[in-house]
C-alpha positions as CSV (number, residue, x, y, z in Angstrom):
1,X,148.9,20.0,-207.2
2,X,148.1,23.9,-207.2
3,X,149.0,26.0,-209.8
4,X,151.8,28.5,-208.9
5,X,151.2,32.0,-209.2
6,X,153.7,33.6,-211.3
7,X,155.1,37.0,-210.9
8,X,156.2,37.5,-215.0
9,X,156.3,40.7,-216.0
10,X,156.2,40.6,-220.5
11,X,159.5,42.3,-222.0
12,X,159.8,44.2,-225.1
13,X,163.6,44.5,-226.7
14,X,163.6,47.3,-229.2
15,X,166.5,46.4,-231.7
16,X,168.6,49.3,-233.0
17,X,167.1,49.2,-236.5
18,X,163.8,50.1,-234.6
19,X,162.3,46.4,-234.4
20,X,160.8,45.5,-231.4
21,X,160.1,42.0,-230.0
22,X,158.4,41.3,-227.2
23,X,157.8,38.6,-224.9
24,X,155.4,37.1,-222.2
25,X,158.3,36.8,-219.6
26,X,162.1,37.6,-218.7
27,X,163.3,34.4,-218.3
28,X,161.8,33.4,-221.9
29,X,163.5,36.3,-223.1
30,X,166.8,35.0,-221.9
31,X,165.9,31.4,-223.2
32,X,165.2,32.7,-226.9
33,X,167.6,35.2,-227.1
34,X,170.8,33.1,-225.0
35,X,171.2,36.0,-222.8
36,X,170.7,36.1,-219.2
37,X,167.4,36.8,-217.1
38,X,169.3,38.6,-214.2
39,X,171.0,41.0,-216.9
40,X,167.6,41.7,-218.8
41,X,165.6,42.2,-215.7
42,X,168.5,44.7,-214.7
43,X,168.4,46.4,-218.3
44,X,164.7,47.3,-218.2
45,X,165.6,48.6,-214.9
46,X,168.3,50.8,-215.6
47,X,167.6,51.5,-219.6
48,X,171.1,50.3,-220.2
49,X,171.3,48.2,-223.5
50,X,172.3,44.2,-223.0
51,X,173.4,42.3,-226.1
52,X,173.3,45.4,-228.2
53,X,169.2,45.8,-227.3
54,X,167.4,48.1,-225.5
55,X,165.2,46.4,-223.2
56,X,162.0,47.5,-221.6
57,X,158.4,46.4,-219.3
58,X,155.6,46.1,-221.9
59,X,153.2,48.6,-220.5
60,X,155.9,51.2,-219.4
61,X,157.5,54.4,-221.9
């Protein structure tokens, strides 16, 4: 079988005590942290926190 190429984009949630966390994809986000991919994709979107976190794209202010 061929490898799939994958699309993931790393995360980085920056807590409110100023620890950030980051990680190689969205959906593992969501798996680690019991949240939901749709609603992190959409918070490093918009810059609206989810599950009291503010999430962002590695690589972007």
């Amino acid at each position: 079988m061929k490898k799939r190429k994958t699309r993931a984009r790393a995360v980085i949630a920056a807590a409110p005590d100023g620890t950030e966390t980051g990680y190689p994809s969205v959906s593992l986000a969501a798996e680690r942290t019991g949240g939901q991919a749709a609603r992190i994709s959409a918070a490093c979107r918009t810059g609206i926190p989810y599950r009291g976190v503010i999430w962002r794209y590695a690589g972007e202010n």
